[in-house]
C-alpha positions in Angstrom: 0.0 0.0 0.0 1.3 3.5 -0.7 0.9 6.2 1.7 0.9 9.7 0.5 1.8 13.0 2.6 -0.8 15.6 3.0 0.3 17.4 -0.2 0.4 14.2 -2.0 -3.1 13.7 -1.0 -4.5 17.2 -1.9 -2.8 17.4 -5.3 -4.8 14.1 -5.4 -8.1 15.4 -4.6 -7.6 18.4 -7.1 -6.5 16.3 -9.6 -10.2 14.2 -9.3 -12.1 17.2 -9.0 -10.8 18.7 -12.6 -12.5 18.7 -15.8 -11.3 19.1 -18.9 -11.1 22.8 -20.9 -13.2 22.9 -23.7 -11.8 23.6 -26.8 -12.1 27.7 -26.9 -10.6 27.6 -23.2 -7.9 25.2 -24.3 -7.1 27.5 -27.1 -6.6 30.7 -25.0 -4.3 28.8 -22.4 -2.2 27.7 -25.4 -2.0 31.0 -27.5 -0.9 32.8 -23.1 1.5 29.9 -23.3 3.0 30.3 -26.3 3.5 33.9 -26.0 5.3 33.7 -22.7 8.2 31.1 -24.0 8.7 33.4 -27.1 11.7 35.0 -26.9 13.2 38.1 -28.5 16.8 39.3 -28.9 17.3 42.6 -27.7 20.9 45.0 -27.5 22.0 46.5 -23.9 24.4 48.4 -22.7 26.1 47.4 -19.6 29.0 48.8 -17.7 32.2 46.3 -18.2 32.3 46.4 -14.4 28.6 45.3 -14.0 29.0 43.0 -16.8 31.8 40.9 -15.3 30.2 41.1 -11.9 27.3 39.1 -13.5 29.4 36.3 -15.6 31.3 36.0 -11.8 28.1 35.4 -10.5 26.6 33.3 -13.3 29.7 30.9 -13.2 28.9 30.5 -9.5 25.2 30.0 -9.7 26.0 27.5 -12.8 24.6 29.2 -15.3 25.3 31.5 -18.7 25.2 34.8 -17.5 22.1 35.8 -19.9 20.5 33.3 -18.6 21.5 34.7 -15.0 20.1 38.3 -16.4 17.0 36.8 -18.2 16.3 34.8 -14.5 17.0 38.4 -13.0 14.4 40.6 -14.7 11.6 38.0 -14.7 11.8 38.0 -11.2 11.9 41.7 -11.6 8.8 42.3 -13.3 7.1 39.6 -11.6 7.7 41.4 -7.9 9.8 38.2 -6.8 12.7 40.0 -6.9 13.5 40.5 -2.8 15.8 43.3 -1.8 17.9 41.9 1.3 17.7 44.8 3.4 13.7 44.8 2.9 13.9 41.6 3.9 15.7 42.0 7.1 13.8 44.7 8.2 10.6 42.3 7.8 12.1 39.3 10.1 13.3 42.0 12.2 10.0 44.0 12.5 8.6 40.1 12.9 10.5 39.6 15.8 10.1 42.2 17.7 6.4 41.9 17.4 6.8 38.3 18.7 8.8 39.3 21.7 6.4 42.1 22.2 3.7 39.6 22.5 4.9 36.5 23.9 
């Protein structure tokens, strides 16, 4: 017998629950999906400076630095893009408001 986790389960459920898109609705989803994997070149200019502080980056992340700046802006324009010190001053806001109330 096979025992799922809780997500396991869920994505289960959901998956029994779906139904199919009809054709119109299938054709939408396609044409949104198609037009986000398009691609188009474009011409930038960079500082040298910036520009080799990205390929450093990219060679330790793994990856081809456009890839690195591609990754960058779609996180950008997507508002996933977390600036650290916003991000420290949440957890620390956070725990002071704990400590305030426990």
């Amino acid at each position: 017998m096979i025992h799922l986790n809780e997500e396991e389960k869920r994505i289960e459920d959901e998956m029994e629950q779906s139904v199919p898109l009809d054709p119109e609705e299938r054709e939408k989803l396609d044409s949104i999906l198609n037009r986000a994997r398009k691609t188009r070149a474009i011409s930038l200019r960079i500082t040298e400076f910036d520009l080799n502080m990205l390929k450093k980056r990219a060679e330790l992340e793994g990856m081809p630095y456009q890839t690195l700046i591609n990754t960058i802006l779609r996180k950008y324009v997507t508002e996933q893009l977390v600036d650290k010190r916003e991000l420290y001053k949440t957890v620390s806001i956070a725990r002071e408001s704990e400590a305030k109330y426990s």
